[in-house]
C-alpha positions as CSV (number, residue, x, y, z in Angstrom):
1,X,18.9,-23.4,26.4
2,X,21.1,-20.5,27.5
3,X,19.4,-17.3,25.4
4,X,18.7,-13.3,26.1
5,X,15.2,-13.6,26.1
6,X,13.2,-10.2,24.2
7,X,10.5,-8.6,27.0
8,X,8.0,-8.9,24.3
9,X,7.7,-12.6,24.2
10,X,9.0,-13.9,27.7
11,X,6.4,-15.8,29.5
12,X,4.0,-15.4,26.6
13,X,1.3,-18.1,25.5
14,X,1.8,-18.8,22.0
15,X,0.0,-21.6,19.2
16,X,1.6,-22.4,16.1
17,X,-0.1,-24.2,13.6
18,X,2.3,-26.1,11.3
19,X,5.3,-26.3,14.0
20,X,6.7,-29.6,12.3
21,X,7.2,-27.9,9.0
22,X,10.1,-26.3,7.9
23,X,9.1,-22.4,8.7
24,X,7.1,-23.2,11.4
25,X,9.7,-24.9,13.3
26,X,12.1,-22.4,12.5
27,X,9.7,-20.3,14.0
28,X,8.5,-22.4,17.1
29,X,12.7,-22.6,18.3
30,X,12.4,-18.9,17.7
31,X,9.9,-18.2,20.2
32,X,11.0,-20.8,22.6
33,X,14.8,-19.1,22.4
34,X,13.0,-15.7,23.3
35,X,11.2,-17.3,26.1
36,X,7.5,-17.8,24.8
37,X,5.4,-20.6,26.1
38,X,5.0,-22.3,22.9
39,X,1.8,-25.2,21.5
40,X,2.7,-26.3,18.6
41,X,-0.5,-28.1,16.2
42,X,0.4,-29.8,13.4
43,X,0.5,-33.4,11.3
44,X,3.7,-35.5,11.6
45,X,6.5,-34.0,9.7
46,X,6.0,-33.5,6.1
47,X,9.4,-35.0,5.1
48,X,11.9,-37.3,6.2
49,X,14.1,-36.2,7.6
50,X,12.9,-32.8,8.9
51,X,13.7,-30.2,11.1
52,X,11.0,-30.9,13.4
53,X,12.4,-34.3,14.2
54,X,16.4,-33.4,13.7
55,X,16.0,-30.6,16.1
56,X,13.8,-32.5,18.7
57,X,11.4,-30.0,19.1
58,X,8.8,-31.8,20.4
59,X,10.8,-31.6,23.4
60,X,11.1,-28.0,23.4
61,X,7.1,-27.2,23.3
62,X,4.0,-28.8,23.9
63,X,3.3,-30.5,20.6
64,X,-0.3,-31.8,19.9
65,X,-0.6,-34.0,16.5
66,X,-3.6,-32.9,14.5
67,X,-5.0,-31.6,11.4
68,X,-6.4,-28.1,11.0
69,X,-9.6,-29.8,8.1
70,X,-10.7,-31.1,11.9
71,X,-12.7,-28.2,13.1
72,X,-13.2,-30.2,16.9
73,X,-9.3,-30.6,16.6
74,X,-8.9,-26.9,16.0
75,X,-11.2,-25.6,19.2
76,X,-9.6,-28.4,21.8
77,X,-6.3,-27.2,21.1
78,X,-6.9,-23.7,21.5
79,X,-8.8,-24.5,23.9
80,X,-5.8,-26.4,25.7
81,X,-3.0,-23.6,24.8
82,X,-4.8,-20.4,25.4
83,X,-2.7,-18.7,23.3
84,X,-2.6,-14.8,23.4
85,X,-1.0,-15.2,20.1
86,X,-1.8,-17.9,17.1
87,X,0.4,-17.9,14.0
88,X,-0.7,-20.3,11.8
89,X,1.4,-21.8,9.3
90,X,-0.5,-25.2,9.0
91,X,-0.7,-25.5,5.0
92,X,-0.4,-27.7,1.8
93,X,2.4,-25.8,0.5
94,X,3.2,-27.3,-2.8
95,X,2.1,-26.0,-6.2
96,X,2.7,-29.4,-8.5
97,X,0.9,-31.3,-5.2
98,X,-2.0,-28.8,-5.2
99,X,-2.4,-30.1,-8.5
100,X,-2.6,-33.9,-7.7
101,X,-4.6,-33.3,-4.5
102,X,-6.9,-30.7,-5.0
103,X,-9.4,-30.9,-2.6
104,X,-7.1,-31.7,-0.1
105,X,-5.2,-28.2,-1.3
106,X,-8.3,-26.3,-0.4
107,X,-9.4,-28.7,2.5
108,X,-6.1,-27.3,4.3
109,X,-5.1,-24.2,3.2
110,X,-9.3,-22.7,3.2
111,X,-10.8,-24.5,5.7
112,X,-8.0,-24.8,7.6
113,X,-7.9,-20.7,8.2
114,X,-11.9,-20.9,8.7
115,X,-11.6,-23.4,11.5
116,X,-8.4,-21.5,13.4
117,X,-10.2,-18.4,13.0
118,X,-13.4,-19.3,14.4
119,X,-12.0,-21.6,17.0
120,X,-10.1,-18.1,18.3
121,X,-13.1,-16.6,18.1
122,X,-15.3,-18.6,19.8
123,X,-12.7,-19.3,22.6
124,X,-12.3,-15.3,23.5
125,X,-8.8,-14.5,25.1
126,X,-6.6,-14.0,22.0
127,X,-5.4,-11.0,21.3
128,X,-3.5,-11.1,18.0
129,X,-3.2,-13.5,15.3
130,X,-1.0,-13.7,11.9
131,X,-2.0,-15.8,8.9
132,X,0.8,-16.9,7.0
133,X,-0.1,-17.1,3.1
134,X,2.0,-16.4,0.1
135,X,3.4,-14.7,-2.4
136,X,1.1,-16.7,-4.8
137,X,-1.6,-15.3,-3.8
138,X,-2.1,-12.4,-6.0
139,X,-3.3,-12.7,-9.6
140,X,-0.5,-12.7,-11.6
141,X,0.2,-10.8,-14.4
142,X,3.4,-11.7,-15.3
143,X,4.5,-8.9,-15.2
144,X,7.7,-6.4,-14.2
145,X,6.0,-4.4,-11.6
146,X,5.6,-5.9,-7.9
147,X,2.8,-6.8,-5.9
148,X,1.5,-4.7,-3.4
149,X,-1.1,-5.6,-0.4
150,X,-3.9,-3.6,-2.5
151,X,-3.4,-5.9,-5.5
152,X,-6.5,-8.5,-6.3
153,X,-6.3,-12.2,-5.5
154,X,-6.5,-14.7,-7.9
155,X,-4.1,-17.9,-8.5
156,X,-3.8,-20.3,-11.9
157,X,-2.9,-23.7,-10.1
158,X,-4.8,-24.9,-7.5
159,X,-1.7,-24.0,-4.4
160,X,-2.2,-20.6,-5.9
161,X,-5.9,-20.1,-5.4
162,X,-6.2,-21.3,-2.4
163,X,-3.5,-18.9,-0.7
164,X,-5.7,-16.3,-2.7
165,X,-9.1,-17.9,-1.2
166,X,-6.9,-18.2,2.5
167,X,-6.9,-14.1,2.6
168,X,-10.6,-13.5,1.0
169,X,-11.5,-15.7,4.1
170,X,-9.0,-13.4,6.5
171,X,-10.2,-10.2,5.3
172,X,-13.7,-11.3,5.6
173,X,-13.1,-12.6,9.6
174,X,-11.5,-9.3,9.8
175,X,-14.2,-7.2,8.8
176,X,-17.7,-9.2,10.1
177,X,-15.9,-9.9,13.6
178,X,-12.8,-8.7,15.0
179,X,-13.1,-5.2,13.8
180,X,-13.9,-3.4,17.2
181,X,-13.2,-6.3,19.4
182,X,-11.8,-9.5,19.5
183,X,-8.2,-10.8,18.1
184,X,-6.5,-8.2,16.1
185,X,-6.3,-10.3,12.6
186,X,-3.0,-9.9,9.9
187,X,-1.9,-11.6,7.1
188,X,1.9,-12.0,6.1
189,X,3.0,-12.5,2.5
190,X,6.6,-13.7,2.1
191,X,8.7,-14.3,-0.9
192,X,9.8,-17.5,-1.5
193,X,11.5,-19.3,1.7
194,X,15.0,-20.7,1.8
195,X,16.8,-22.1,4.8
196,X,18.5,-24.9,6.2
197,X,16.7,-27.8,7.6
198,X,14.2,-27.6,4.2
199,X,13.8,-31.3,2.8
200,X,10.5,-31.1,1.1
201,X,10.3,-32.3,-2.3
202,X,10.0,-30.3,-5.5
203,X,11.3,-27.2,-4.2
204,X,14.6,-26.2,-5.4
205,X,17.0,-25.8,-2.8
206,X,16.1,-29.0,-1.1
207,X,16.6,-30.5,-4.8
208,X,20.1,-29.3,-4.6
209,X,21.3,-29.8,-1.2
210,X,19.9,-33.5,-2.2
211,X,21.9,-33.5,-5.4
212,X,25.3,-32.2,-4.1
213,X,24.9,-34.5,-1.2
214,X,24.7,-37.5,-3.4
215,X,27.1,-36.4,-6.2
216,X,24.2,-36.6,-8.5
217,X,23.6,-34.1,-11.3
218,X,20.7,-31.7,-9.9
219,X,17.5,-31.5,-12.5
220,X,15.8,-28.0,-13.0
221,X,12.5,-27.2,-14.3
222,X,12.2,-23.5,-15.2
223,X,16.1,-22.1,-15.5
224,X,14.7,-18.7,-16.0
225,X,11.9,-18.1,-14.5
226,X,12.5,-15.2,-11.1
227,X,11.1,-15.5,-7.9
228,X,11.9,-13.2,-4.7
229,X,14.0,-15.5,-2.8
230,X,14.9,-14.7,0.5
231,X,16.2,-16.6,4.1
232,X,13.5,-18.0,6.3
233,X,14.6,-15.7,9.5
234,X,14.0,-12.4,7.3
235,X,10.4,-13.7,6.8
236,X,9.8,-14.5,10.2
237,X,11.5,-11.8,11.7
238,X,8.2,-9.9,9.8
239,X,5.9,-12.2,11.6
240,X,7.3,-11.2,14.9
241,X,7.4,-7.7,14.2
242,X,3.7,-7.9,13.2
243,X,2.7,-10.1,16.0
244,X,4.4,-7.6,19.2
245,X,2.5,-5.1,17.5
246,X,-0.8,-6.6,18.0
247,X,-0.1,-8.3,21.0
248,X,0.7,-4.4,21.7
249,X,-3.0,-3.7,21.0
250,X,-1.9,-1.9,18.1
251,X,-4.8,-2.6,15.7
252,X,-3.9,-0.3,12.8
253,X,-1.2,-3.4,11.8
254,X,-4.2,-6.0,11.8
255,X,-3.9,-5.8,7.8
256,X,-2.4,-7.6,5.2
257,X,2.1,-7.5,4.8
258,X,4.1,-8.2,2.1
259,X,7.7,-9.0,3.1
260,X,10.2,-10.0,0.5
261,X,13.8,-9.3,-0.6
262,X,15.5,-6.6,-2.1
263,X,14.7,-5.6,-5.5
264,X,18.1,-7.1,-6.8
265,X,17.4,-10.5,-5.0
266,X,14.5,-11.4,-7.2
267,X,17.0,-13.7,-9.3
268,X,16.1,-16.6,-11.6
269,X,16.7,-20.2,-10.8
270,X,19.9,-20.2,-12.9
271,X,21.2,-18.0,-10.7
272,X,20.9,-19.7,-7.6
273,X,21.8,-22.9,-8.6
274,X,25.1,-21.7,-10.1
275,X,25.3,-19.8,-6.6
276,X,24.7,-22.6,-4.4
277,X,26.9,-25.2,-6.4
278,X,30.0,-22.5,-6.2
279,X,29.1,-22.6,-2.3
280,X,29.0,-26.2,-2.0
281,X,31.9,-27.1,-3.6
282,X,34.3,-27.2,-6.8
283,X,33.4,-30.8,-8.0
284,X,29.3,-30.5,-7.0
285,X,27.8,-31.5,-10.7
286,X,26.6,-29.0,-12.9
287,X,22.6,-28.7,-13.2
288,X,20.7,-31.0,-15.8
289,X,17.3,-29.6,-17.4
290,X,14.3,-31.2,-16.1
291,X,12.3,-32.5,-19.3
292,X,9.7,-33.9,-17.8
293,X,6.4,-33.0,-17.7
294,X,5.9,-29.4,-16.1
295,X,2.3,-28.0,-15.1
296,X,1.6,-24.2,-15.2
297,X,4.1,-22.4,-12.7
298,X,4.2,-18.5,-12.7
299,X,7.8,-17.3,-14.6
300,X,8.3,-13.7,-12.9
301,X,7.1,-13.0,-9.1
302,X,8.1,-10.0,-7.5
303,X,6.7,-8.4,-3.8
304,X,6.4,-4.4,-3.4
305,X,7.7,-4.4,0.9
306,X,7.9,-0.7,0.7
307,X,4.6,-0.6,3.5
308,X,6.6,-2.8,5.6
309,X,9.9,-0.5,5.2
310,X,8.2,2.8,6.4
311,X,5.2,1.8,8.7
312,X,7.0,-1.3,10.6
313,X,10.7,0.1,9.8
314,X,11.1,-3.6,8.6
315,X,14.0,-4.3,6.0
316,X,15.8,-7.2,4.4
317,X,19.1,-8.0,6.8
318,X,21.4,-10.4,4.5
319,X,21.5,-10.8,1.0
320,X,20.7,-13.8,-1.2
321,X,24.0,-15.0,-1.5
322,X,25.1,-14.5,2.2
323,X,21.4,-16.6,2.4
324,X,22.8,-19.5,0.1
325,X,26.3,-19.5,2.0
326,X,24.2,-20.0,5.4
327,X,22.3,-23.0,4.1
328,X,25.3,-24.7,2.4
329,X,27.0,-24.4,6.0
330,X,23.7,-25.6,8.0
331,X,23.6,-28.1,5.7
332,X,27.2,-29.0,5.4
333,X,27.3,-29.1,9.2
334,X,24.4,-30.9,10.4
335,X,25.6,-33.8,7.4
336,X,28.6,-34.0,9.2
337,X,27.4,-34.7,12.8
338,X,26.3,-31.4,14.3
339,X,23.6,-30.9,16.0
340,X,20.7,-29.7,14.5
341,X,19.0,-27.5,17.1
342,X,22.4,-25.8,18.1
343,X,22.9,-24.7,14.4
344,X,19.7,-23.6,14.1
345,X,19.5,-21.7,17.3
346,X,23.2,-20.5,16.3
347,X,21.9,-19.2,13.2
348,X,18.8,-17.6,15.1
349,X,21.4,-15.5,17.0
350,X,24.1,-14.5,14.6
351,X,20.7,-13.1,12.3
352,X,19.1,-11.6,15.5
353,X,22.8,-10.1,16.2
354,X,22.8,-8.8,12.1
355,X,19.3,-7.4,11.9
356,X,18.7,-6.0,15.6
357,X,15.8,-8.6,16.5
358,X,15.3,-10.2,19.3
359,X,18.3,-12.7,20.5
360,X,22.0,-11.7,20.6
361,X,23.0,-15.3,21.9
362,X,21.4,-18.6,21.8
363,X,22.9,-22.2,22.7
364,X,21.2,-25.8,22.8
């Protein structure tokens, strides 16, 4: 891999938990492309195919195959990385799943923080870590106004509530242990993710790349309900920011982040089906309504990034329809034979190039 490599991350130990999911490997070729020593920990790839396995990366870091509900699992591979740096991704991230697996929800996305935390803590050496949660995490209210970091918890499904549980648990490591000493400890809250290489099921733009792919009509559930969409890379390049700062010894940004779109990028699902299909192509079939059943999902989400703005001078670098056209053409290339990794670490670039992060070139 041919890449300018950023000072802040060249030669650096870093774990992350979740590298065969779609953010975290996203986030993994980051890191490698900016010269980190990377340790990915994580089960096999939640969907098939994925971008873990399209973009080889388990030849690109040392990957260790495990489960974060295995405490013992947890403290050997942190024991075996020593990272100076964990973010950890590792998560059931599926509302309608969370509400056919349950305990498995809060197994993972609970315990699964509890177990990272304390096997950092116990092993000594790190200096910064970043929780990834969610949006979902607040209590919501349904209403017009966004969320900001100060808003409470809470969660109707069980996905939702256990996000909400995942940064009770941070804020409480946070306080009782690493609040002199020890790993400087933040949370990230992103909007809701989109990006090439994403095959999961039930999440929309996978649905649709899997529609127009097949020629089938896609099926929606909630046409109207408005979510703050945004590309993966702007959500990570938050992460990042967050983790050079602690890694910085800057504790003051060991606290919880909201990073999401602009205001006007908080769309409905109408809108980004129509989007994507007028990306894709002139003949992709129009959407079909979903009527099926449909457990509780929140209708209007919206994140308040205004801390972000001023105190990390973060911002959004694309907008949502540049985002779609970037995921019709990862898609659109990868289906027609090229290469997964050198698209992705393409598209790592050109964003680094638009937003001023990081990598200006990066090849396979």
């Amino acid at each position: 891999m041919e890449a300018l490599v950023t000072p802040a991350w060249q030669g650096r130990r870093v774990l992350v938990t979740g590298d065969s999911g779609f953010k975290g490997s996203w986030l993994a070729l980051w890191l490698r492309a900016m010269g980190a020593r990377v340790t990915g920990f994580s089960l096999p790839p939640p969907s098939d195919p994925s971008l873990f396995d399209a973009a080889r990366l388990d030849r690109m870091i040392d990957h260790v195959e495990g489960d974060v509900r295995d405490p013992a699992a947890v403290r050997a591979v942190v024991e075996r990385a020593r990272p100076e740096i964990i973010f950890h991704l590792a998560a059931q991230p599926l509302v309608r799943l969370s509400y056919e697996q349950p305990i498995e929800t809060y197994a993972a996305n609970v315990m699964g923080t509890v177990h990272v935390l304390e096997a950092a803590r116990q092993a000594g050496g790190v200096t910064g870590i970043v929780c990834v949660t969610s949006d979902k995490c607040y209590e919501n209210r349904e209403w017009e106004w966004p969320y900001r970091e100060s808003d409470p918890m809470g969660g109707h499904d069980p996905y939702s509530s256990s996000k909400g549980c995942a940064e009770l648990v941070v804020s409480a490591w946070r306080q009782s242990y690493f609040q002199q000493s020890g790993p400087a400890l933040a949370s990230v809250r992103a909007g809701n993710v989109i990006g090439g290489g994403d095959w999961a099921a039930d999440r929309l733009v996978p649905d649709l790349v899997r529609a127009f792919e097949t020629g089938a009509a896609p099926l929606i559930r909630s046409p109207e309900s408005v979510r703050p969409w945004q590309h993966v890379l702007e959500a990570l390049g938050g992460y990042l920011m967050i983790g050079e700062r602690l890694l910085a010894g800057e504790r003051r940004f060991a606290e919880a982040w909201n990073f999401g779109p602009a205001d006007e990028d908080a769309r409905p699902v109408r809108w980004i089906v129509d989007r994507m299909r007028a990306a894709w192509s002139d003949a992709a079939p129009s959407a079909m309504l979903d009527e099926g059943p449909r457990p509780h999902e929140a209708g209007l989400l919206r994140l308040d990034c205004s801390r972000a703005r001023s105190a990390l001078g973060w911002q959004p670098a694309m907008g949502l329809a540049q985002a779609i056209d970037w995921i019709v053409d990862w898609h659109k290339r990868v289906g027609a034979g090229e290469d997964a990794r050198a698209v992705t670490l393409e598209q790592i670039g050109r964003y680094s190039a638009l937003s001023g992060r990081g990598i200006v070139q990066a090849a396979a």
